[in-house]
Structures are given as structure tokens and as C-alpha cells.
DSSP file (Angstrom, degrees, kcal/mol; ACC not computed):
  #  RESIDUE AA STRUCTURE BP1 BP2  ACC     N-H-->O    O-->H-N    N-H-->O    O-->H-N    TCO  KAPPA ALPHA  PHI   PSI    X-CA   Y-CA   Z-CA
    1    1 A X              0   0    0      0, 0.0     2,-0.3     0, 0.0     0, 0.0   0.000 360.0 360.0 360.0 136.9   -2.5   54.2 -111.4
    2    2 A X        -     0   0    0      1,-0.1     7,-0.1     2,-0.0     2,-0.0  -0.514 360.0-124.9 -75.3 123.4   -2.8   50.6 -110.4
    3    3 A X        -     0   0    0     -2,-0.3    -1,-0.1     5,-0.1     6,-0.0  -0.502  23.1-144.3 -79.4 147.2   -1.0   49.9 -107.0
    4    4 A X        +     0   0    0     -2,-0.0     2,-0.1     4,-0.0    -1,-0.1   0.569  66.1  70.6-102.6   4.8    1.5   46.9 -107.9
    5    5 A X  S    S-     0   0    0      1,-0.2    -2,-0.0     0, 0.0     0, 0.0  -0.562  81.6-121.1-101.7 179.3    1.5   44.5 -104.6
    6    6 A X  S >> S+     0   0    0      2,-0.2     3,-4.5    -2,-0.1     4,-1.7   0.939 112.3  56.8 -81.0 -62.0   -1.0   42.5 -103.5
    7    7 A X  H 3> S+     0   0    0      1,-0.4     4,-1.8     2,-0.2     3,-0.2   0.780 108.6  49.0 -41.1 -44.9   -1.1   44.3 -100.1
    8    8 A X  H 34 S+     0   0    0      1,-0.3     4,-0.5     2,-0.2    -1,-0.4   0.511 110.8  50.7 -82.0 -14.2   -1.7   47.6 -101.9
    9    9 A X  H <> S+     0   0    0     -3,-4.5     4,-1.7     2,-0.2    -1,-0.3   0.833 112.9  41.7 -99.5 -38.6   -4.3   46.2 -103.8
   10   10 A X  H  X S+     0   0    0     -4,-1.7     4,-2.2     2,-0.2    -2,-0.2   0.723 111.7  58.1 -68.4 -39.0   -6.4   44.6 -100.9
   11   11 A X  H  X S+     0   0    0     -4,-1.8     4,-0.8    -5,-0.3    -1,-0.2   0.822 105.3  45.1 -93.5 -29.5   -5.9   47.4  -99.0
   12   12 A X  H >> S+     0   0    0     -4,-0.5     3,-2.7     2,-0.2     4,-1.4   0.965 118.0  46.8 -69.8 -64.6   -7.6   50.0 -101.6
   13   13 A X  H 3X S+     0   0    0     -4,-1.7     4,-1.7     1,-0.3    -2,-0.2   0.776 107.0  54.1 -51.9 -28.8  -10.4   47.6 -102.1
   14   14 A X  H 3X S+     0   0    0     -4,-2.2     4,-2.0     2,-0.2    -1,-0.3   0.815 111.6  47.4 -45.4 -46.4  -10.6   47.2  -98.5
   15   15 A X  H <X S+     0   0    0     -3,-2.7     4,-1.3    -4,-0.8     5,-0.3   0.990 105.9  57.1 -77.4 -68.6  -10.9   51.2  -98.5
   16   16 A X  H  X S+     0   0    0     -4,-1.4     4,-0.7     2,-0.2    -2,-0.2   0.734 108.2  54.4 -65.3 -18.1  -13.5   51.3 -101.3
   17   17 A X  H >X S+     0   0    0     -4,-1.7     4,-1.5    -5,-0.5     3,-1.2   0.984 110.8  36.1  -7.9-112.8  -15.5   49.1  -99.2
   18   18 A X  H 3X S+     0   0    0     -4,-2.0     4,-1.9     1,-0.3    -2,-0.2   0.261 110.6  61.5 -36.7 -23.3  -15.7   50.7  -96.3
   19   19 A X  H 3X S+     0   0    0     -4,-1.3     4,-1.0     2,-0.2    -1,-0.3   0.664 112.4  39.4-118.7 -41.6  -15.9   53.8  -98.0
   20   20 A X  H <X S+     0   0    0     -3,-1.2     4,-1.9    -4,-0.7    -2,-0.2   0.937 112.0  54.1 -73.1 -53.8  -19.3   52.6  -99.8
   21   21 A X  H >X S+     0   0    0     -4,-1.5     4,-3.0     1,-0.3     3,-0.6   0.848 110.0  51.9 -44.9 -54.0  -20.7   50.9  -96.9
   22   22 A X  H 3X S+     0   0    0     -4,-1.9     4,-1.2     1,-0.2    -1,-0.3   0.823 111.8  43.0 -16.0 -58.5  -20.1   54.4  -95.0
   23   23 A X  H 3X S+     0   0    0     -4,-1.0     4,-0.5     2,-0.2    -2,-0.2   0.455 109.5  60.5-103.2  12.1  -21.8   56.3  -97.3
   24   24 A X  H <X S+     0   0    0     -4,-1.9     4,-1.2    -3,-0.6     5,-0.2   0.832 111.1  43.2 -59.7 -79.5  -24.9   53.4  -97.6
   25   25 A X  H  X S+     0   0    0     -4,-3.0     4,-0.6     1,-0.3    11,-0.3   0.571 107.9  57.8 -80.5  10.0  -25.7   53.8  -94.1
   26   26 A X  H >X S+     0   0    0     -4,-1.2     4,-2.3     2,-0.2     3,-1.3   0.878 109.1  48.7 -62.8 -55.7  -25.4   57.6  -94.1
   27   27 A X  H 3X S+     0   0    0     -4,-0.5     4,-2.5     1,-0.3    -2,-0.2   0.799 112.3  46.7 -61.5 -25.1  -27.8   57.4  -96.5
   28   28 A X  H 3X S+     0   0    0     -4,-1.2     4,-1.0     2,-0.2    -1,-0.3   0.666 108.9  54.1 -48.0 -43.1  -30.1   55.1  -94.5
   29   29 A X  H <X S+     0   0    0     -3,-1.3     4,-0.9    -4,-0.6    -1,-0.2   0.743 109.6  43.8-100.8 -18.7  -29.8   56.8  -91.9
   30   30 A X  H >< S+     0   0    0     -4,-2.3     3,-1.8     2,-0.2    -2,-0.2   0.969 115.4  55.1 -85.0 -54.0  -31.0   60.4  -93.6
   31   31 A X  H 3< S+     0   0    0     -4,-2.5    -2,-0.2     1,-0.3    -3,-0.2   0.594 116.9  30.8 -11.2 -52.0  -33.8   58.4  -95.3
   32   32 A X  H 3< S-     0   0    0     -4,-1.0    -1,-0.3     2,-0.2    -2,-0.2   0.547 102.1-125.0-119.3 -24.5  -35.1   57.1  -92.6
   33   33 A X  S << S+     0   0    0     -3,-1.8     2,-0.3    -4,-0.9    -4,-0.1   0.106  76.6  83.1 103.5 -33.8  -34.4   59.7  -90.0
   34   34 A X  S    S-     0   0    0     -6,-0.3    -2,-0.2    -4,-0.0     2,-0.2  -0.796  73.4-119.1-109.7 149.5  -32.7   57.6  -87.5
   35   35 A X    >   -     0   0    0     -2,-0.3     3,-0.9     2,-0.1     4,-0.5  -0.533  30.3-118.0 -85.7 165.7  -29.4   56.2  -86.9
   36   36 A X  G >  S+     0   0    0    -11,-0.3     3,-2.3     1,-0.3     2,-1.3   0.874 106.2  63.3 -33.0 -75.6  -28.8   52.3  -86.8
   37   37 A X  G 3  S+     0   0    0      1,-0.3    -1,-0.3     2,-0.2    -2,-0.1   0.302  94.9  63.4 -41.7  16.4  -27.7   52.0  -83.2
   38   38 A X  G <  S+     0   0    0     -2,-1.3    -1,-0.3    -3,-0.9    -2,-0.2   0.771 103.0  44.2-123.1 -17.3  -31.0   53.2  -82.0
   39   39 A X  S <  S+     0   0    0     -3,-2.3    -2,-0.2    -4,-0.5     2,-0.2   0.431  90.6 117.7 -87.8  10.2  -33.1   50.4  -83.4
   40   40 A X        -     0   0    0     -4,-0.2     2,-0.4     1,-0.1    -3,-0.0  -0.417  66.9-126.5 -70.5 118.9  -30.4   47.6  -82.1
   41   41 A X    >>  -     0   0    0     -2,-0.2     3,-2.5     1,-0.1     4,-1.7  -0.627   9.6-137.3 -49.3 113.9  -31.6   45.3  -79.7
   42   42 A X  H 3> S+     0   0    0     -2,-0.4     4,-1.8     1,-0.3    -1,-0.1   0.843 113.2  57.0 -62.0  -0.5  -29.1   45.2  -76.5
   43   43 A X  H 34 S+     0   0    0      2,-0.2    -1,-0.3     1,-0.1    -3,-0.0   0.848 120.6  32.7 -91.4 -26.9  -29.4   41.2  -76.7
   44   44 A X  H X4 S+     0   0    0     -3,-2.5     3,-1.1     2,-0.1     4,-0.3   0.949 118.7  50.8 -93.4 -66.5  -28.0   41.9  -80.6
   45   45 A X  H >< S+     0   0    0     -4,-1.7     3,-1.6     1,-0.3     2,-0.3   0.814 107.2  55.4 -70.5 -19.7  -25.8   44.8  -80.0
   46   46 A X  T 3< S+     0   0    0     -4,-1.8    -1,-0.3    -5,-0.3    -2,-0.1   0.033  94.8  67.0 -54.5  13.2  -23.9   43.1  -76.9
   47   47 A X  T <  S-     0   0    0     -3,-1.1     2,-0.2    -2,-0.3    -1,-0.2   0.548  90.5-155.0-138.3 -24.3  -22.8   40.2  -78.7
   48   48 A X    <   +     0   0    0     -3,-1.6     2,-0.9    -4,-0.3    -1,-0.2  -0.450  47.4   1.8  97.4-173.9  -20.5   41.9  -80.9
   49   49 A X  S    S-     0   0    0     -2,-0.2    -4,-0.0     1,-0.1    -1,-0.0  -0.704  77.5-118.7 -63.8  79.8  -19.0   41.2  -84.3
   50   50 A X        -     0   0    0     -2,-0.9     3,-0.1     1,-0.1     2,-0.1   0.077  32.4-147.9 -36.7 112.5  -20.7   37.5  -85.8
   51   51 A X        -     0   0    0      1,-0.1    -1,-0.1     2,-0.0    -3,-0.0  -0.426  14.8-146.0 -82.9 175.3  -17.9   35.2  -86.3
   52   52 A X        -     0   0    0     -2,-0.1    -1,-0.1     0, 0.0    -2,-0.0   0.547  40.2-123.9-109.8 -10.7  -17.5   32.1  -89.2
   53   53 A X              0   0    0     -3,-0.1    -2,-0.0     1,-0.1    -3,-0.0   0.928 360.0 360.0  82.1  35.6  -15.9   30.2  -87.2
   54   54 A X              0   0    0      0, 0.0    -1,-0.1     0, 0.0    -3,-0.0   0.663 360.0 360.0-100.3 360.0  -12.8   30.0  -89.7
């Protein structure tokens, strides 16, 4: 069943997101052996979250 607000609807897609994206870089991370954060540059990982400047 189909949530009927908008909120409820943004907020499951929001969830199925995240929920892929999660289970992406798990896979990435057994693939490959390593986790993300350990190839990060500190000049990259310091910096934060990229804005758009919206």
C-alpha cells in the first residue's frame, strides 16, 4: 500500500535511497576489500558534505 501524503511518499523514497546506496557501498567495499574512508584524501575528507549553493 501506497502511503497517501506527499511527506510519506518522499520520505519512503528517501528510505529506498539510502537503503540502495547502503547496500552499493557494502558491496564495494567487499569487492574490493577495503572500506571507502581509507582511500579518502584528508584535504577531501575535511571539507565535508559538497554544497549547490541553492
Amino acid at each position: 500500500m501506497l502511503p497517501n501524503r506527499a511527506a510519506a511518499v518522499v520520505r519512503c523514497i528517501m528510505d529506498s535511497l539510502a537503503a540502495g546506496y547502503a547496500r552499493t557501498l557494502g558491496d564495494v567495499e567487499r569487492l574490493t576489500g577495503r572500506g571507502l574512508d581509507q582511500d579518502v584524501p584528508s584535504a577531501v575528507a575535511s571539507t565535508g558534505p559538497a554544497t549547490t549553493g541553492l
